[in-house]
C-alpha positions as CSV (number, residue, x, y, z in Angstrom):
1,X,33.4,10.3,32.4
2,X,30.8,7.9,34.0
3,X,28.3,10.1,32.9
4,X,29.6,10.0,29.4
5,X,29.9,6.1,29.3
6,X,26.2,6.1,30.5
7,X,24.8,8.3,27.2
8,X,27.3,5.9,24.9
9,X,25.6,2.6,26.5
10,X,22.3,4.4,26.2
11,X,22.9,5.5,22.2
12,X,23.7,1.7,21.8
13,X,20.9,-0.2,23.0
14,X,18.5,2.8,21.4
15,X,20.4,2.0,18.1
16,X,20.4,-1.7,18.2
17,X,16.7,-1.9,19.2
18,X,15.4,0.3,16.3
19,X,17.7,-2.5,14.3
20,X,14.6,-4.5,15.2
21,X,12.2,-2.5,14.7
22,X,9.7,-2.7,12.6
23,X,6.3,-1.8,11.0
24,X,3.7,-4.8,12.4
25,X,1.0,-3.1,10.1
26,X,3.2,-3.7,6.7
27,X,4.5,-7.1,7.9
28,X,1.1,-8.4,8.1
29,X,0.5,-7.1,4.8
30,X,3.9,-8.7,3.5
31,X,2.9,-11.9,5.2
32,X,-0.2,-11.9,3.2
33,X,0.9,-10.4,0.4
34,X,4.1,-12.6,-0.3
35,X,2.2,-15.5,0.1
36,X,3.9,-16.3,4.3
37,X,0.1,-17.4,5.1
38,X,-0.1,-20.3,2.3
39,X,2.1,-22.6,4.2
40,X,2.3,-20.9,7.8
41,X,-1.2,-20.4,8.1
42,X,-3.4,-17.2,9.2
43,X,-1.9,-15.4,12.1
44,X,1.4,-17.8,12.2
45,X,-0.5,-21.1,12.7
46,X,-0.1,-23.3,9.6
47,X,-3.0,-26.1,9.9
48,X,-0.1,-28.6,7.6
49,X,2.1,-30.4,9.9
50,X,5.1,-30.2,7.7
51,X,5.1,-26.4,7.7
52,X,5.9,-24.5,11.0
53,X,4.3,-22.4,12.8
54,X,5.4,-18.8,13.4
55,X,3.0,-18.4,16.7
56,X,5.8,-17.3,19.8
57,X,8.5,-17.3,17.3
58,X,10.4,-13.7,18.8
59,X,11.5,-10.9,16.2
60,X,14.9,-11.2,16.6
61,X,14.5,-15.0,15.7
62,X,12.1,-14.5,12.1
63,X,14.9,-11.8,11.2
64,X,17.9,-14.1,11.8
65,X,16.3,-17.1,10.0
66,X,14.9,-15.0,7.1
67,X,17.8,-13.3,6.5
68,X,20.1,-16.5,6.6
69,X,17.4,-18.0,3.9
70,X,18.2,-15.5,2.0
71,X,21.8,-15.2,1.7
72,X,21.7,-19.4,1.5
73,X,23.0,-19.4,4.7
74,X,19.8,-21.3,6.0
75,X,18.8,-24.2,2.7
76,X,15.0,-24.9,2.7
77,X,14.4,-24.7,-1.4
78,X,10.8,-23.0,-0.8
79,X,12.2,-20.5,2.0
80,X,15.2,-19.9,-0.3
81,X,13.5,-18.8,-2.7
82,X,10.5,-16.9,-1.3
83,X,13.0,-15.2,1.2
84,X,15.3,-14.2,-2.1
85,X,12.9,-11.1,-3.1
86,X,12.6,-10.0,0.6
87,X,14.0,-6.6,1.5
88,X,15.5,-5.7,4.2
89,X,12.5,-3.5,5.3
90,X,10.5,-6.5,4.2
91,X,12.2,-8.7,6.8
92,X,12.1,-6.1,9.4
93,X,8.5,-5.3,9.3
94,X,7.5,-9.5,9.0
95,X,9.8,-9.9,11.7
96,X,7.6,-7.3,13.9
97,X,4.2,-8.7,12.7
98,X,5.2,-12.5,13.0
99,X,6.9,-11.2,16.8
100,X,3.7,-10.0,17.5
101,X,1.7,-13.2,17.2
């Protein structure tokens, strides 16, 4: 039975890890791309005081707040709206790039 609780606990982090996994390569594309760079600067430092930087911002942090723009959970008008056409692949693989940084 222990042994058995041990592979269930194993499956579950394995599962909930890959929940935050994503491609780095197509998020920096996406943070290009979709136009995350204009306001948050090149690699996550935005050079306008207004707009935050992404630099030490963890995965698990760009999905929750991208995510909560888009389902209005989270109300920035800009975010809202940029966040609105986001996938959830999209937000999975910016999470991984902007993680990264």
């Amino acid at each position: 039975m222990k042994l058995f609780s041990t592979v269930v606990l194993a499956s579950a982090l394995a599962v909930s890890g890959q929940a935050l996994a994503g491609d780095a390569a197509a998020g920096k594309s996406a943070y290009a791309a979709k136009g995350c760079i204009g306001c948050h600067g090149a690699g996550g430092k935005s050079v306008v005081p207004t707009y935050p930087s992404l630099t030490g911002k963890d995965a698990a942090f760009v999905k929750q707040n991208l995510t909560d723009f888009r389902a209005g959970k989270r109300q920035n008008p800009t975010m809202n709206a940029m966040a609105a056409g986001l996938s959830d692949a999209d937000i999975d693989n910016l999470a991984a790039y902007i993680g990264g940084l």
